[in-house]
Residue frames as qw, qx, qy, qz and C-alpha x, y, z in Angstrom:
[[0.458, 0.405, 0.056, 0.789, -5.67, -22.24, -16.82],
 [0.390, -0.464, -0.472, 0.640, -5.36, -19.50, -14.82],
 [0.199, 0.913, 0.355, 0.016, -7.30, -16.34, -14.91],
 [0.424, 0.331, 0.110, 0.836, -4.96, -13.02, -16.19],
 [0.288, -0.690, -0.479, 0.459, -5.28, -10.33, -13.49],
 [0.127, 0.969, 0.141, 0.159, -6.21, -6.44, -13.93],
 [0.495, 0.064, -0.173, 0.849, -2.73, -4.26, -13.50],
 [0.097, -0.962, -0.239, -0.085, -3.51, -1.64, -11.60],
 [0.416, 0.004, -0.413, 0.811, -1.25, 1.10, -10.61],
 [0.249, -0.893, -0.371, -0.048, -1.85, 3.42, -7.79],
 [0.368, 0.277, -0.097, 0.882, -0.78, 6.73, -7.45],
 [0.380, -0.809, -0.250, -0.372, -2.01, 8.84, -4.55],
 [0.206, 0.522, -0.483, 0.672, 0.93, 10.81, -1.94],
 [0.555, -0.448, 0.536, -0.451, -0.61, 8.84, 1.33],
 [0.203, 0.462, -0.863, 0.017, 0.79, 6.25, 2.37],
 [0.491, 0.140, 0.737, -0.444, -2.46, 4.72, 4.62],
 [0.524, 0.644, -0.209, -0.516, -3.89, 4.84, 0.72],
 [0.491, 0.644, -0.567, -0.148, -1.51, 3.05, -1.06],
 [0.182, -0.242, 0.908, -0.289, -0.51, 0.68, 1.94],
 [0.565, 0.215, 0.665, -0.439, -4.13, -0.51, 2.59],
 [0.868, 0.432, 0.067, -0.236, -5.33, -0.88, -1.22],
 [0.551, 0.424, -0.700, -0.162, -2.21, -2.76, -2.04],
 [0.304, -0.158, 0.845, -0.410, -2.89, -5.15, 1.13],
 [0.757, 0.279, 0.383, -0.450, -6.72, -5.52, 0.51],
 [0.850, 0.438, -0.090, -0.279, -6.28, -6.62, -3.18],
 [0.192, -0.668, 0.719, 0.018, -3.10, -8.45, -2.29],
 [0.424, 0.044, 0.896, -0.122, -5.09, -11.69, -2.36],
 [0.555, 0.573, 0.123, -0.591, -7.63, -10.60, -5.05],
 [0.567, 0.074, 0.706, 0.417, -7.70, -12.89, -8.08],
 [0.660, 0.414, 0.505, 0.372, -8.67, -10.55, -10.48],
 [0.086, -0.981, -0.054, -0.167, -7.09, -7.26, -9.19],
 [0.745, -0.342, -0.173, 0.546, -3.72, -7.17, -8.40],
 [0.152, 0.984, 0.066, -0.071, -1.76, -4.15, -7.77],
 [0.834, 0.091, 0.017, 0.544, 1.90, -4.12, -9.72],
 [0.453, 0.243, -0.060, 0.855, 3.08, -0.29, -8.75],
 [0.211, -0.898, -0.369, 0.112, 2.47, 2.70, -6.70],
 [0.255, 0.389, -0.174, 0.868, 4.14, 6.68, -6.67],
 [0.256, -0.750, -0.451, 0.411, 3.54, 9.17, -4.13],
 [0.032, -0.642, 0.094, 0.760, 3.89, 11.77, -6.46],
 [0.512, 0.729, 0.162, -0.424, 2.70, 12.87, -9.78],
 [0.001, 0.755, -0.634, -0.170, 6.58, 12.82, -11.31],
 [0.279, -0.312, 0.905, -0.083, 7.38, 9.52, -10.04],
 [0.676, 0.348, 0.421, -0.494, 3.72, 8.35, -11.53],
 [0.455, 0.777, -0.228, -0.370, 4.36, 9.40, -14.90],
 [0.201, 0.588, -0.775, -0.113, 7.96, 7.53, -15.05],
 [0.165, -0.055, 0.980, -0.094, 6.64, 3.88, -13.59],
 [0.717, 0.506, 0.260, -0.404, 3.32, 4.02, -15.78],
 [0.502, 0.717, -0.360, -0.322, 5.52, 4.15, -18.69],
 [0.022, -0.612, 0.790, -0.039, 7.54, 1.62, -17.60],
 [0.441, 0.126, 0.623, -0.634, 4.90, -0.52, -15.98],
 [0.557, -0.047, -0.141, -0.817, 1.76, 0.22, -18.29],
 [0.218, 0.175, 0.934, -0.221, -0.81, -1.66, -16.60],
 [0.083, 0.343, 0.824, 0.443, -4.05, -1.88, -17.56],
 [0.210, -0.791, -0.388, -0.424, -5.56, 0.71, -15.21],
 [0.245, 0.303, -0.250, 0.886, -4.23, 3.88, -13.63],
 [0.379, -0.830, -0.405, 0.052, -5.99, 4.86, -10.11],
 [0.382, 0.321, -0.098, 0.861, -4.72, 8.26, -10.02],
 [0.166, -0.736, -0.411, 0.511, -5.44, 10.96, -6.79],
 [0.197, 0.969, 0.004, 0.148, -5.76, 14.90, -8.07],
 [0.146, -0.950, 0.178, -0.211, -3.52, 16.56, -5.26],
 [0.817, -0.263, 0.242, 0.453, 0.18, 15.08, -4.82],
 [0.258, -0.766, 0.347, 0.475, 3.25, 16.97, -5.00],
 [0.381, -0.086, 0.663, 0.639, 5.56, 17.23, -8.07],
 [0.253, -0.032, -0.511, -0.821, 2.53, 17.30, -10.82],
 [0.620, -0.024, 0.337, -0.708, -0.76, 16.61, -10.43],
 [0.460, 0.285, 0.831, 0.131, -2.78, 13.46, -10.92],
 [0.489, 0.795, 0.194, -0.303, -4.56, 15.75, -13.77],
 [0.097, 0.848, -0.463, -0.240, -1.23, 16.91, -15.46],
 [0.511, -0.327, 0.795, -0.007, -0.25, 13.31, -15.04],
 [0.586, 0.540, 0.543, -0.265, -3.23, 12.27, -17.03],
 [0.243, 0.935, -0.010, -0.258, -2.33, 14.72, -19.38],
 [0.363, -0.624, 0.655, 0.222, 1.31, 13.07, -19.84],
 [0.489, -0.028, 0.872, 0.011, 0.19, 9.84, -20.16],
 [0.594, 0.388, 0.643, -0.290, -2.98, 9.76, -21.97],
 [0.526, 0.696, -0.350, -0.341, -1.46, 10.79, -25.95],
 [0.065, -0.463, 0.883, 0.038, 1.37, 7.71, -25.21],
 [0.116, 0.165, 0.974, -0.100, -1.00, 5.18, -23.81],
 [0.514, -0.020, 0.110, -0.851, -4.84, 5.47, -25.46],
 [0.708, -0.291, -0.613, -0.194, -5.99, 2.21, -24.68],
 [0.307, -0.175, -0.650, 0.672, -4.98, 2.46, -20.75],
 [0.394, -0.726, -0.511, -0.239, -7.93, 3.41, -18.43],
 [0.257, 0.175, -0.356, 0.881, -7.34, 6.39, -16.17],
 [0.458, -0.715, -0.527, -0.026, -9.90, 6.51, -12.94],
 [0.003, 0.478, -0.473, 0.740, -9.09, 9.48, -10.58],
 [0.611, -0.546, -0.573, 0.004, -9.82, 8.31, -7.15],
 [0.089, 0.354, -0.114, 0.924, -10.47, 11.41, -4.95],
 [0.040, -0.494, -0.775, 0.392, -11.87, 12.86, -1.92],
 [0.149, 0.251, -0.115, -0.949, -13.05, 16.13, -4.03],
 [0.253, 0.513, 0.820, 0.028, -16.89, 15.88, -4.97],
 [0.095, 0.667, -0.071, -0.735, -16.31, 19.48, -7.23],
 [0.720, 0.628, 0.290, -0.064, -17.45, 19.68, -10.68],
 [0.496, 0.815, -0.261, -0.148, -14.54, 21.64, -12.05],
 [0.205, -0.522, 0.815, 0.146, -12.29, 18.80, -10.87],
 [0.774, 0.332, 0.504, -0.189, -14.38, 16.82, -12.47],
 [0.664, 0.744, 0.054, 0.057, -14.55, 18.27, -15.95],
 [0.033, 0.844, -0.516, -0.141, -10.75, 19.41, -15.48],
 [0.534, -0.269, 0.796, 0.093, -9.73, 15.58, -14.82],
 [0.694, 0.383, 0.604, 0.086, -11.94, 14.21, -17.79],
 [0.296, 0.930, -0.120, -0.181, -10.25, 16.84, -20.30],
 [0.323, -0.694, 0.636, 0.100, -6.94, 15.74, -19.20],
 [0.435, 0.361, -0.770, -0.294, -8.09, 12.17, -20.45],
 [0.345, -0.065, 0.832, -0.429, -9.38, 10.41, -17.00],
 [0.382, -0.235, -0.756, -0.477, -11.84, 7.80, -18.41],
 [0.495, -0.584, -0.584, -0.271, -13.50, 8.09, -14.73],
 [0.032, 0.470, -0.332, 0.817, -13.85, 9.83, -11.59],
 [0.736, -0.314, -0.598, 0.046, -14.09, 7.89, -8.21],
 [0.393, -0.739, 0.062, -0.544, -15.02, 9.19, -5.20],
 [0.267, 0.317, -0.827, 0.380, -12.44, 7.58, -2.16],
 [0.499, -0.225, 0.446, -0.708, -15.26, 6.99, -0.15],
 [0.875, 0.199, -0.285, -0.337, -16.00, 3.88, -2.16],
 [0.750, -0.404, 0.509, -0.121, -15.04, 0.79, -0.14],
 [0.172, -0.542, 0.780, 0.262, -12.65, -2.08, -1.36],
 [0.465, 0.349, 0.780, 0.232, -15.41, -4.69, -3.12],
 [0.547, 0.748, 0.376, -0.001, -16.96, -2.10, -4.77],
 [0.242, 0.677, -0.590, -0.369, -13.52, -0.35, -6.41],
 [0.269, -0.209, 0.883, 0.322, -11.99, -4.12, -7.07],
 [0.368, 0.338, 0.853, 0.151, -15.75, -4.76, -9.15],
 [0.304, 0.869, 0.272, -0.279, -15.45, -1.87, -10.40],
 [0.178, -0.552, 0.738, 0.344, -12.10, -2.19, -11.84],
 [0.380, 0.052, 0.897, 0.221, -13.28, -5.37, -13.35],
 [0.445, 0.726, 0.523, 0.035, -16.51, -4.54, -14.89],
 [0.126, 0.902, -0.150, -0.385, -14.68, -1.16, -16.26],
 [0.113, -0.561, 0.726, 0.382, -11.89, -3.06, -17.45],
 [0.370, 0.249, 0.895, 0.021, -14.50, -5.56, -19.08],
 [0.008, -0.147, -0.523, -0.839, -15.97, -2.69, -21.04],
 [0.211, -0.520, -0.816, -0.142, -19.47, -3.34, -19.15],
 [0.135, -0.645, -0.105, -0.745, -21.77, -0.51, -18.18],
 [0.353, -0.156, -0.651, 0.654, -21.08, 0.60, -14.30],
 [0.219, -0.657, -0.167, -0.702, -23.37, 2.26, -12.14],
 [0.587, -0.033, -0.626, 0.513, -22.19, 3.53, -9.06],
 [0.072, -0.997, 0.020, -0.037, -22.72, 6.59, -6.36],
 [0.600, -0.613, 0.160, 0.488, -19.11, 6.39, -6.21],
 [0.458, 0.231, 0.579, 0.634, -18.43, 6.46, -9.87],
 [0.167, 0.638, 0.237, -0.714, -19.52, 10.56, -10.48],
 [0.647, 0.658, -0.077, -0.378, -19.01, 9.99, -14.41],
 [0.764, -0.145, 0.560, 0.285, -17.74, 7.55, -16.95],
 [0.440, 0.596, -0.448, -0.501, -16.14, 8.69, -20.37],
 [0.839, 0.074, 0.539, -0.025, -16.33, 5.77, -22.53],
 [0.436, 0.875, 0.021, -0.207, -15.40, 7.69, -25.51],
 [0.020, 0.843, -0.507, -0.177, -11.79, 8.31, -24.84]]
């Protein structure tokens, strides 16, 4: 029987972004990606449609933020995991993103095995320690 891949969507307004992690995990057996926005708007409306199982969401992209997004989503959908994946390493986007609802805050500098096994072990519930990974809410 075949294993039951992570849904991810990605949302994040570049296109080298979005191109390259839906390539890399193209082949990935337990990571697949089933949607992407370049905007905040467009996010919102194919999450809802979508809902996968985890939301990689940038801050800064036109229409609404990936915060505000967060902020949309995260009363509809509270079992869906919401990771910002950013090149900001600023506390008050921090704490602003985990308010919103982000269950984590990933730094873009974090290379393609360690998001896709970090996706898994997050989406497995199992305790992550990363330097890319700046805080996990488990709470929400």
């Amino acid at each position: 029987m075949a294993e039951t891949r992570i849904r991810v969507f990605l949302a994040d307004d570049h296109p080298l972004i979005r191109t390259g992690l839906s390539l890399a995990f193209e082949d990935d057996h337990k990571v697949a990606i089933i949607g992407t926005a370049d905007n905040g708007c467009d996010a919102v409306a194919k999450i809802e449609k979508l809902r996968p199982d985890i939301v990689l969401m940038d801050i800064d992209m036109p229409g609404i933020s990936g915060i505000s997004a967060i902020k949309a989503l995260r009363e509809k959908f509270p079992a869906m995991l919401f990771l910002i994946l950013s090149t900001y390493n600023d506390r008050s986007y921090l704490e602003d993103s985990l308010d919103a609802g982000a269950n984590g805050y990933l730094l873009k500098t974090i290379g393609i095995e360690s998001l896709a096994n970090l996706i898994v072990d997050i989406s497995d519930n199992k305790e992550v320690s990363s330097p890319y990974l700046l805080y996990l809410n488990r709470d929400r």
